[in-house]
C-alpha positions as CSV (number, residue, x, y, z in Angstrom):
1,X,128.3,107.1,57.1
2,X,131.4,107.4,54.8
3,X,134.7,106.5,55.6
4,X,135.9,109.7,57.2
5,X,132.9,109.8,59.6
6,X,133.7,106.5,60.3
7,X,137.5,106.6,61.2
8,X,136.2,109.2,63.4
9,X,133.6,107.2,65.1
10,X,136.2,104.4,65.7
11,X,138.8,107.0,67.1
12,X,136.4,108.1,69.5
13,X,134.7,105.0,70.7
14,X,138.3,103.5,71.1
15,X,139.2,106.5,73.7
16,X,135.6,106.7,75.4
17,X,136.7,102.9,76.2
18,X,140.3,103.5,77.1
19,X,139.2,106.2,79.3
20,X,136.0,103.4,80.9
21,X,138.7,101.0,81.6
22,X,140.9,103.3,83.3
23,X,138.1,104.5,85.4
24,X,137.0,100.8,86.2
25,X,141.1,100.2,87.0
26,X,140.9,102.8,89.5
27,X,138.0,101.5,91.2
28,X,139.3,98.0,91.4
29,X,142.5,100.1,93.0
30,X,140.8,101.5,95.5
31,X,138.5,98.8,97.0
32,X,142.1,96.6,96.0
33,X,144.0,99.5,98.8
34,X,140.9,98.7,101.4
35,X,141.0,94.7,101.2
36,X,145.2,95.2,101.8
37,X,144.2,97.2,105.0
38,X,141.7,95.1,106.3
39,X,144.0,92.0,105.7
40,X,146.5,94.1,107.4
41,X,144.1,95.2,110.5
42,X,143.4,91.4,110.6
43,X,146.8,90.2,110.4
44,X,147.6,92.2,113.8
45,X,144.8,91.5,115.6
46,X,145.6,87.3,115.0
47,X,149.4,88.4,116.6
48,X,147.9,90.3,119.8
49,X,145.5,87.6,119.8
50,X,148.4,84.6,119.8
51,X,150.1,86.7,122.2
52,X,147.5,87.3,124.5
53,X,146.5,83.5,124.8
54,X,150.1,82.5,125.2
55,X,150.1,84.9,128.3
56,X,146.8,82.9,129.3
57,X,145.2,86.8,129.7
58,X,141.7,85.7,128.9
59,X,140.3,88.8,130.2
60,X,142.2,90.8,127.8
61,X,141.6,88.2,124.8
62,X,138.1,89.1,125.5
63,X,138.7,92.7,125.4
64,X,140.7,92.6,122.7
65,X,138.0,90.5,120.5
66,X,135.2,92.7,121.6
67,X,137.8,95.6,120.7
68,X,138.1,94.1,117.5
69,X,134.8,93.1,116.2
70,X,133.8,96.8,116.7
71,X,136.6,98.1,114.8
72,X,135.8,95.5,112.0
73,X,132.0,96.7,111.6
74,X,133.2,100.1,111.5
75,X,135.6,99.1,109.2
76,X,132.7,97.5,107.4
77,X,130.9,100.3,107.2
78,X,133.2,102.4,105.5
79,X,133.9,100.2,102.8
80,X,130.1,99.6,102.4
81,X,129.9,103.5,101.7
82,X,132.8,103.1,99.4
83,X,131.5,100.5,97.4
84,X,128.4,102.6,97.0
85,X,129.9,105.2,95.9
86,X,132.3,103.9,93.6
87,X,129.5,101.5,92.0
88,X,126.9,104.2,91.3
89,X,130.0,106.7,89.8
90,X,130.9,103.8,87.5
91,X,127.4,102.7,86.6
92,X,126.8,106.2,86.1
93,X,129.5,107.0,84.2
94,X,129.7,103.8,81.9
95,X,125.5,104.1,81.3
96,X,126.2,107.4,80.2
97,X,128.6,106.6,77.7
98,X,126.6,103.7,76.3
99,X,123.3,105.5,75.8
100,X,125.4,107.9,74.2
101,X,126.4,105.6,72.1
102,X,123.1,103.8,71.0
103,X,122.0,106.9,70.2
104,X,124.8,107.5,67.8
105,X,123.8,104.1,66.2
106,X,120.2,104.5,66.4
107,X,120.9,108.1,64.2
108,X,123.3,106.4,61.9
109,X,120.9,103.6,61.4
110,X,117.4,106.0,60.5
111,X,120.1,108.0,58.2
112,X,120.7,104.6,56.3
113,X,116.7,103.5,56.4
114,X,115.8,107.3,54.9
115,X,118.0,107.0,52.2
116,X,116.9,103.4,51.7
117,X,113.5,104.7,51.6
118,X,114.6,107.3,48.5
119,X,116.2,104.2,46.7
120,X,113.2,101.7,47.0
121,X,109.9,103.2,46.6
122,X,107.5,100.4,47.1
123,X,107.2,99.6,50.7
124,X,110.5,101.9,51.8
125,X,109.1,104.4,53.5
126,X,106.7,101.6,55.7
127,X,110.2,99.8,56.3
128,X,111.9,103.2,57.4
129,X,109.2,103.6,59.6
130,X,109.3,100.2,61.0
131,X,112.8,100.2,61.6
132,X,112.9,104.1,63.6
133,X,109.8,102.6,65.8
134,X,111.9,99.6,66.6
135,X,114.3,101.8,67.3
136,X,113.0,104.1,69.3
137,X,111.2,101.2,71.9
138,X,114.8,100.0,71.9
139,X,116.1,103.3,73.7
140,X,113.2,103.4,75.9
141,X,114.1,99.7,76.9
142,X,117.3,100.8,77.6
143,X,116.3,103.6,79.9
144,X,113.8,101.4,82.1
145,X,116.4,99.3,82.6
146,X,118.6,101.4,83.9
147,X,115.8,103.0,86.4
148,X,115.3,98.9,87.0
149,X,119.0,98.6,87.9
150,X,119.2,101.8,89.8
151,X,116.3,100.7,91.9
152,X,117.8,97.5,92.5
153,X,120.9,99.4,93.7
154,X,119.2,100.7,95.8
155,X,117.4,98.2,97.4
156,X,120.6,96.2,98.0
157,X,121.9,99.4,99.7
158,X,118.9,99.7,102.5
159,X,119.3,96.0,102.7
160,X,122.7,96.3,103.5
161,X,122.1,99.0,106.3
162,X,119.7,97.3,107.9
163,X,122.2,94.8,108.4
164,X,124.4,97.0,109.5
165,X,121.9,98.7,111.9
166,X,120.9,95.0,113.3
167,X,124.9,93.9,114.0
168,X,125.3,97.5,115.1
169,X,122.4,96.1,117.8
170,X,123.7,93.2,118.9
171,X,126.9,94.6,119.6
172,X,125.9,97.1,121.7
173,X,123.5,94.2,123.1
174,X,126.2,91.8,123.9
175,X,128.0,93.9,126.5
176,X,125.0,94.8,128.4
177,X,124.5,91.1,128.5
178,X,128.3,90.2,129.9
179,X,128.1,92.7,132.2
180,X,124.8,91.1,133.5
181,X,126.3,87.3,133.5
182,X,129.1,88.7,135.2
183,X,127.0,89.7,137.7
184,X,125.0,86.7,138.0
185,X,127.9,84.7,138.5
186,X,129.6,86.7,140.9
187,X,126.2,86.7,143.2
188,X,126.4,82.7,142.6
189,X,130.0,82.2,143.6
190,X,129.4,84.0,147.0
């Protein structure tokens, strides 16, 4: 690679990473806007919640909490999807860019073993050899271990519903089972 090829190289690489960092600052942005809401959304609810129990409105604390926990696993939910969506854009994105990469290097560096190969007779051409099959394994590597994180990914992500699905559950559980102590202690008190 001569020198021209190479202050090209560099001038590229420098603005595929200026233009990975921005997109990584603009994901950190966004899930940065959602934890100010949420801190927001729970910053109200502890005011209603201190004024409530100063009025000594239990029913209405109650309400207000059940009110609450709901909103939050919606909330939840929504930045769950968020992160997912961001995350696989960015591992997209940034894997893309890498492989292109390697593959730039992995080109450069069987250009520099074939002409190594011209140079040194004896043994060059095995080395050459040696050195593009090392390489190439290298990229496959790469690639299964992308499918490997991918898969991961995903298994974090039905993980993640399930839990969803199970507080989901209980939530709709837990009113059926107020509503039936309620009862239970109204038929006791009489």
């Amino acid at each position: 690679m001569n020198q021209d090829h190479f202050n090209q190289w560099s001038a590229d690489k420098a603005k595929e990473l200026f233009s990975i960092s921005h997109k990584l600052m603009e994901a950190a942005k966004q899930l940065s806007e959602h934890h100010a809401a949420e801190l927001k959304a729970n910053i109200d609810l502890a005011m209603n919640l201190a004024k409530a129990t100063a009025k000594n409105d239990f029913e209405h604390l109650k309400a207000m909490q059940a009110q609450a926990s709901a909103e939050a696993l919606e909330r939840m939910g929504s930045y769950q999807a968020k992160v997912k969506t961001i995350l696989k854009q960015v591992n997209k994105e940034t894997s893309d860019e890498a492989e292109k990469h390697l593959e730039k290097a992995r080109h450069a560096l069987n250009e520099y073993m074939d002409q190594v190969a011209q140079k040194i007779p004896v043994g060059g051409l095995e080395l050459s050899k040696l050195v593009k099959d090392m390489s190439d394994a290298g990229s496959k590597v790469y690639k299964e271990g992308r499918k490997i994180v991918d898969h991961a990914l995903e298994q974090a992500e039905e993980k993640a519903e399930e839990v969803m699905k199970k507080a989901t559950a209980s939530k709709k559980a837990s009113p059926v089972k107020t509503a039936a102590t309620k009862t239970a202690a109204r038929k006791t008190s009489r």
